[in-house]
MARBA-770952 format. One record per residue (C-alpha): x, z, y. Coordinates in steps of 0.001 Angstrom, whole numbers, plus 500000, padded with zeros to 6 digits. Each point is the difference from the previous one (the first is absolute). Layout:
BEGIN
X = X&Z = Z&Y = Y $
...
This chain:
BEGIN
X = 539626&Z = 492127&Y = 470092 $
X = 499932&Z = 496397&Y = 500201 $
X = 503604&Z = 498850&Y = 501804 $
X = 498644&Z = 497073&Y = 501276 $
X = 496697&Z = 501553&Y = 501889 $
X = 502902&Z = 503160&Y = 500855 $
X = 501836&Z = 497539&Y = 501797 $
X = 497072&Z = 498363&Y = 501956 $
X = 498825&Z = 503181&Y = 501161 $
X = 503524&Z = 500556&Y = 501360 $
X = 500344&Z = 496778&Y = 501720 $
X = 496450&Z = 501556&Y = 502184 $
X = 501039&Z = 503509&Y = 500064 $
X = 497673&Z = 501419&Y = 497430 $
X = 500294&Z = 501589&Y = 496905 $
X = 497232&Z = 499266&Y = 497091 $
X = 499906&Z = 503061&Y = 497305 $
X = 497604&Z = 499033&Y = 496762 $
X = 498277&Z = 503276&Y = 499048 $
X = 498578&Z = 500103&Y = 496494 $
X = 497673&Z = 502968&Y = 498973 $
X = 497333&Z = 500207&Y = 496980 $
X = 496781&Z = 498842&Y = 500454 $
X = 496975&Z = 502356&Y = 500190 $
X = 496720&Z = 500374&Y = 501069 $
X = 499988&Z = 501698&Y = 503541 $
X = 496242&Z = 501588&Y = 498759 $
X = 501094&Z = 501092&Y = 496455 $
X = 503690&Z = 500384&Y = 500208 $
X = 500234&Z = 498319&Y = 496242 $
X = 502487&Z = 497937&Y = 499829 $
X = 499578&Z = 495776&Y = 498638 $
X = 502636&Z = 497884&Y = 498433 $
X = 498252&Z = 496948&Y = 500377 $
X = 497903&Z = 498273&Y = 502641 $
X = 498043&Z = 496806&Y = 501313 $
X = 501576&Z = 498867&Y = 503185 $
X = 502931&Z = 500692&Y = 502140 $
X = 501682&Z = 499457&Y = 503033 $
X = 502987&Z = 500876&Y = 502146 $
X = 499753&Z = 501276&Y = 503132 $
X = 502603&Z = 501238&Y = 502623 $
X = 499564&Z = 503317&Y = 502090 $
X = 502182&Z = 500492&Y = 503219 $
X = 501497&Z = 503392&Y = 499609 $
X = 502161&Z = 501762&Y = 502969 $
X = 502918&Z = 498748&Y = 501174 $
X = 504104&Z = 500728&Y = 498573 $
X = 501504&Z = 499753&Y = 503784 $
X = 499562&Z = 496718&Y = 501636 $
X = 499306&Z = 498700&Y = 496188 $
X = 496166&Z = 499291&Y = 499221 $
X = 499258&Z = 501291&Y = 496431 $
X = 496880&Z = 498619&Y = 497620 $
X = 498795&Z = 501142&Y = 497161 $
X = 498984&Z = 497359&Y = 496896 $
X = 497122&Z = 501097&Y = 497588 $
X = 497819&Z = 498851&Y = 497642 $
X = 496483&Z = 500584&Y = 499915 $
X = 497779&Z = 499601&Y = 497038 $
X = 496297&Z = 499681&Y = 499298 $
X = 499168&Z = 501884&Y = 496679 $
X = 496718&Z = 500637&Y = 498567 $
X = 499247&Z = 504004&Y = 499461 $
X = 497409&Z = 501159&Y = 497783 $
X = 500072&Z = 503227&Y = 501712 $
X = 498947&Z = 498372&Y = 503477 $
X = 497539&Z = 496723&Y = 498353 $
X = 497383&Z = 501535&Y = 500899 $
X = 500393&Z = 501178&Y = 503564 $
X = 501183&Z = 496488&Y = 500966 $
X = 497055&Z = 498724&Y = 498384 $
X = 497568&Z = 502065&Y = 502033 $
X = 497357&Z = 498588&Y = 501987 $
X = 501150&Z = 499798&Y = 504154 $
X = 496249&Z = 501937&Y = 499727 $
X = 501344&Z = 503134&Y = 498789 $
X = 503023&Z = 499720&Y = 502421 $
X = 498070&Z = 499927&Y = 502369 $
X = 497451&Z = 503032&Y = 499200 $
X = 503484&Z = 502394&Y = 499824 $
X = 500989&Z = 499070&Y = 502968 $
X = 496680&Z = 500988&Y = 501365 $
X = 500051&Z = 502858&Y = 498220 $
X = 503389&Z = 500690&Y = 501150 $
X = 499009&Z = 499241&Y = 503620 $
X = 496656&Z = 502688&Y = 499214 $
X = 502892&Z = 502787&Y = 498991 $
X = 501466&Z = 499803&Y = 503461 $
X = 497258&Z = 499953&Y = 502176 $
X = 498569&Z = 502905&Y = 497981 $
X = 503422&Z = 501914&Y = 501033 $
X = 499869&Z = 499043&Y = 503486 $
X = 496405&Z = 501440&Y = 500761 $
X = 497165&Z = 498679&Y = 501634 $
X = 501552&Z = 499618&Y = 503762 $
X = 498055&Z = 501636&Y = 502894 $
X = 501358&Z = 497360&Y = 502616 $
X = 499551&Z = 500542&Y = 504332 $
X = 500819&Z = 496136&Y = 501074 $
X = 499025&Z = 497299&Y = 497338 $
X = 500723&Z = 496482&Y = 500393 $
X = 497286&Z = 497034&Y = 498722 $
X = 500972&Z = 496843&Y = 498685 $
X = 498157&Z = 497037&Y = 498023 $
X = 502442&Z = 498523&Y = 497213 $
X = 499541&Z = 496777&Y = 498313 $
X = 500189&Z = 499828&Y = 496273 $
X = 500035&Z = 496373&Y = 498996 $
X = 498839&Z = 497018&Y = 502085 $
X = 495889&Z = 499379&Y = 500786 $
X = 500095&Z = 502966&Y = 502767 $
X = 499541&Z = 502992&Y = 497260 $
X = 501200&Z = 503286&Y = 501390 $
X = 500552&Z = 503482&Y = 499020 $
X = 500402&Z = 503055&Y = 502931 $
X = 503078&Z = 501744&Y = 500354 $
X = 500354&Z = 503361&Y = 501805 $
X = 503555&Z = 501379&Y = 500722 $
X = 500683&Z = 503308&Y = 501307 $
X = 501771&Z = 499288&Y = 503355 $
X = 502089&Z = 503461&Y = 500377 $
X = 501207&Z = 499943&Y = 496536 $
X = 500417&Z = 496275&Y = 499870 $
X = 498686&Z = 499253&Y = 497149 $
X = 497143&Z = 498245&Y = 498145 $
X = 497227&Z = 502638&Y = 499095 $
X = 497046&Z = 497760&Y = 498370 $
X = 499451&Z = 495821&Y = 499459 $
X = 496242&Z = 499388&Y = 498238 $
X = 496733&Z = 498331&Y = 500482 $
X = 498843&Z = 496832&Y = 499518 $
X = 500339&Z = 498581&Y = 503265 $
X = 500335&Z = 501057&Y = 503643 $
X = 496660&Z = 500499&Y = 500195 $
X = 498421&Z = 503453&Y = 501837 $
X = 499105&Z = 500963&Y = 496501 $
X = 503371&Z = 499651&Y = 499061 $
X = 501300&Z = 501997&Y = 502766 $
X = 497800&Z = 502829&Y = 499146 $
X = 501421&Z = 500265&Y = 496538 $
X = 503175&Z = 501473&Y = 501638 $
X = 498067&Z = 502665&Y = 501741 $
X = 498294&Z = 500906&Y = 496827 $
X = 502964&Z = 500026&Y = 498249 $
X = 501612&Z = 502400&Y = 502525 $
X = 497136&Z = 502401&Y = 500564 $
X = 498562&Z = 501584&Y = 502890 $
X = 502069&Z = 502515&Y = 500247 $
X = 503049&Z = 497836&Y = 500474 $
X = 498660&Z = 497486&Y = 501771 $
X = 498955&Z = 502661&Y = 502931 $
X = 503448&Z = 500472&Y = 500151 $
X = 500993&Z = 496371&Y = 500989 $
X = 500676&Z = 499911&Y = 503510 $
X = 501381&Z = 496333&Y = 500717 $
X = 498801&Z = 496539&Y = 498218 $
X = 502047&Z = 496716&Y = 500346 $
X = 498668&Z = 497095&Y = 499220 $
X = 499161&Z = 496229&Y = 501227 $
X = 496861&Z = 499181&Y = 501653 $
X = 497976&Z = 499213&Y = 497137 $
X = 496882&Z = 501230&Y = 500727 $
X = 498565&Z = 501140&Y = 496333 $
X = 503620&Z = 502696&Y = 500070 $
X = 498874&Z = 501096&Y = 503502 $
X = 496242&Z = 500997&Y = 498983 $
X = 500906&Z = 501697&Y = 496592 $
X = 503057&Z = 501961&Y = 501838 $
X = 497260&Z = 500823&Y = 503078 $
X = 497293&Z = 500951&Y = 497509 $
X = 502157&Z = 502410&Y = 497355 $
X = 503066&Z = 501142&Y = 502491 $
X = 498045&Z = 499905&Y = 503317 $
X = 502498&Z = 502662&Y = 501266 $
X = 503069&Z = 497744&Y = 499659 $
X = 501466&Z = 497832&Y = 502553 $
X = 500008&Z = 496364&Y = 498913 $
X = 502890&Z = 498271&Y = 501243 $
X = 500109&Z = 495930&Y = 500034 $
X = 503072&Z = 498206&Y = 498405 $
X = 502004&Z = 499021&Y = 503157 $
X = 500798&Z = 496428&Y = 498228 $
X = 496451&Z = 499371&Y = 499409 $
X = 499176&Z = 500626&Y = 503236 $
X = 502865&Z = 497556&Y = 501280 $
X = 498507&Z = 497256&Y = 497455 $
X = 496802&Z = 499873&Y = 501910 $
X = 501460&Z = 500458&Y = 503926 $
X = 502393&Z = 496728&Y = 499049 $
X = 496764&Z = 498294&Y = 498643 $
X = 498245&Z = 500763&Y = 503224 $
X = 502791&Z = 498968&Y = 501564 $
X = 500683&Z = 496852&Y = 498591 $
X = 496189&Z = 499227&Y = 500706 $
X = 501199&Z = 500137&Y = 503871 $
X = 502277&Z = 497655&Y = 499344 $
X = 498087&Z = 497492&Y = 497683 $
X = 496981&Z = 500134&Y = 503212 $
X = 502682&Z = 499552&Y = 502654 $
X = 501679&Z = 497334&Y = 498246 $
X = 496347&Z = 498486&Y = 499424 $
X = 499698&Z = 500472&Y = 503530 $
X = 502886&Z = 498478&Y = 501866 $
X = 500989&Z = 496731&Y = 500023 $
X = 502761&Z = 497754&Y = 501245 $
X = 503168&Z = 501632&Y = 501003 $
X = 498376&Z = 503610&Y = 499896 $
X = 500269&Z = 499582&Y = 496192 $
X = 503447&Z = 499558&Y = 499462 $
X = 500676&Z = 503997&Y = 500341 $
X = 497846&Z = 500915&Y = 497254 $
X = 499997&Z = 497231&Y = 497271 $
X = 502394&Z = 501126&Y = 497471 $
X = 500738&Z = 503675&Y = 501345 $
X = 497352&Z = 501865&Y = 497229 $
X = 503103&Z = 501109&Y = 498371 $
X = 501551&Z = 501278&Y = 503463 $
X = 496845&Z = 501350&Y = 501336 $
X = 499490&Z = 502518&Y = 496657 $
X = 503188&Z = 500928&Y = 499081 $
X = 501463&Z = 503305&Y = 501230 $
X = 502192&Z = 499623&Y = 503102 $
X = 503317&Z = 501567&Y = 498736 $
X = 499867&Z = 497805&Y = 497037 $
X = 500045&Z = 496756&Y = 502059 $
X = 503003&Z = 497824&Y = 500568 $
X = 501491&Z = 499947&Y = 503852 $
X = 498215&Z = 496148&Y = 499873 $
X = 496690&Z = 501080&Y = 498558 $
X = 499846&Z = 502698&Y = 502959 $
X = 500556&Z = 497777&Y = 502531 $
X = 497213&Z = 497915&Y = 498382 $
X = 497848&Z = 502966&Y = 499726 $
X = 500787&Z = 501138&Y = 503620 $
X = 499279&Z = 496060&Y = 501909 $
X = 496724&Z = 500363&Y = 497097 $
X = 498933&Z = 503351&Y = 501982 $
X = 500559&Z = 498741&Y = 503265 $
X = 497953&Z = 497072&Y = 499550 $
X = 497015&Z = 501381&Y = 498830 $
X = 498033&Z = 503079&Y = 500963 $
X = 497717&Z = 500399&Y = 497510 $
X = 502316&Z = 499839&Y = 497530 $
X = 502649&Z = 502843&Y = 501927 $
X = 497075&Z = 501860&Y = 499890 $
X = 499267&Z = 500211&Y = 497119 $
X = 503590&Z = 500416&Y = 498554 $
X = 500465&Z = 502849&Y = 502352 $
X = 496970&Z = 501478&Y = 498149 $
X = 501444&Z = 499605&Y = 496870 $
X = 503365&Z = 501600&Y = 501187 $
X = 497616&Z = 502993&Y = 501472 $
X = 498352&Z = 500396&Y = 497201 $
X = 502686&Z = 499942&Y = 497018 $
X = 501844&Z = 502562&Y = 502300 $
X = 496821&Z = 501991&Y = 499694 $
X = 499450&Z = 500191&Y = 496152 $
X = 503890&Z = 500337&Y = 499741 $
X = 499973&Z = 503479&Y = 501954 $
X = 496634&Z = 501343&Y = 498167 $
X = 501344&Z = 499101&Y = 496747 $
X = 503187&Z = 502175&Y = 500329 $
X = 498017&Z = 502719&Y = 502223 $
X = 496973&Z = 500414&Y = 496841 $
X = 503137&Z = 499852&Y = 497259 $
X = 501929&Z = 502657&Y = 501850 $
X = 496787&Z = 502456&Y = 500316 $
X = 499008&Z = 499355&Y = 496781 $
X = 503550&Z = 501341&Y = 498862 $
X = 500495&Z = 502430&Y = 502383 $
X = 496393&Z = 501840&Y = 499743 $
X = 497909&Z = 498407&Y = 497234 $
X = 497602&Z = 497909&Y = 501839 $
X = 499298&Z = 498593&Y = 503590 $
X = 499105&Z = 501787&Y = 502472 $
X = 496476&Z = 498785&Y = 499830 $
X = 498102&Z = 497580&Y = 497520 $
X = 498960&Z = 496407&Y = 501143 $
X = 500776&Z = 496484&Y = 499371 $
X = 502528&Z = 498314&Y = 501440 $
């Protein structure tokens, strides 16, 4: 060991070993004697006391003629063993007969192209993802992948309000409940309400104005994630205006609403199979 770097590691409480080994191939196991390129790296390895200890090594590039050709292959053929690979598994997991699925549209590169995905909400986990877009065409793929005789046995359907998921769900599952996505559903009653304030804004004028220009952020954020300022702001906002406590009362109403069917559908579902009774919600 070199003295010098021995007694710098001292000075910092740390101990530097230099490990030497022969170089092999990790796919072949043959072992090289020469190589192309090298470099030394350092490995933290577990501590002597209160003494840090690292480990010094040298790592070489060498060129195999046992592995040339598998670093040479095409990304291509990587690619089709993995799917291959991926084929294997779901062949061993079987074709799922699922009682609450979940519907989502996923993007796939930018230019708003989308593939389905359909997860399987008791086992919690991802069942199908195909067609070419989130069209009602698309949707029915999954159903025809599935099979009638599964699909009957679908009880509960999640998904957002898009309307070409609703009518394919409706048309091939009409016995299963079809649940909206509770943060969909919140995305539209802030947009209605923020169209409340953008007309009561337009309306006002003069001092009136003061209590709603700037509060969009106040207005639609949850309550209980709002400063002690921003409530205050939010409270003199609600006291000012009418319409607008109206409608945020609404909005309170409602989310409360969604929030207790949600977890009353999910714990049916898991409890007996299915709701009570079909319907949209």
């Amino acid at each position: 060991m070199d003295s010098g770097l021995w007694k710098r590691c001292e000075e910092s409480s740390a101990i530097l070993l230099p490990v030497s080994s022969p170089w092999f191939d990790a796919d072949c196991g043959r072992i090289h004697r020469s190589w192309y390129d090298r470099t030394r790296r350092r490995a933290r390895d577990l501590s002597c006391g209160d003494t840090r200890v690292y480990l010094e090594f040298e790592v070489r590039r060498i060129r195999c003629p046992c592995t040339g050709r598998v670093r040479r292959e095409h990304w291509g053929a990587v690619k089709e063993l993995d799917k291959q690979y991926m084929r294997a598994q779901l062949e061993r997991a079987g074709q799922p007969g699922p009682k609450a699925i979940g519907i989502d549209g996923i993007s796939v590169r930018k230019g708003h192209e989308y593939r389905i995905m359909v997860s399987d909400l008791i086992r919690g986990r991802p069942i199908w993802f195909g067609g070419k877009d989130r069209s009602e065409a698309s949707m029915k793929e999954f159903y025809d992948w599935l099979g009638p005789k599964k699909t009957k046995g679908i009880r509960l359907v999640l998904m957002d309000m898009w309307k070409p998921f609703r009518n394919a769900s409706n048309e091939r599952a009409p016995q299963a409940a079809i649940l909206f996505d509770k943060f969909h559903v919140m995305r539209h009653l802030n947009e209605a309400l923020d169209k409340v304030r953008k007309s009561e804004y337009a309306r006002l004028s003069g001092r009136e104005r003061r209590y709603i220009k700037g509060q969009k952020y106040v207005l639609l954020s949850h309550r209980e994630n709002l400063s002690a300022d921003a409530r205050q702001s939010l409270k003199a906002l609600l006291a000012a205006n009418k319409r607008l406590n109206t409608a945020y009362l609404l909005k309170g109403i409602l989310r409360a609403t969604l929030g207790l069917q949600e977890r009353s559908l999910g714990a049916q579902v898991l409890r007996t199979g299915g709701p009570a009774s079909s319907g949209s919600a």
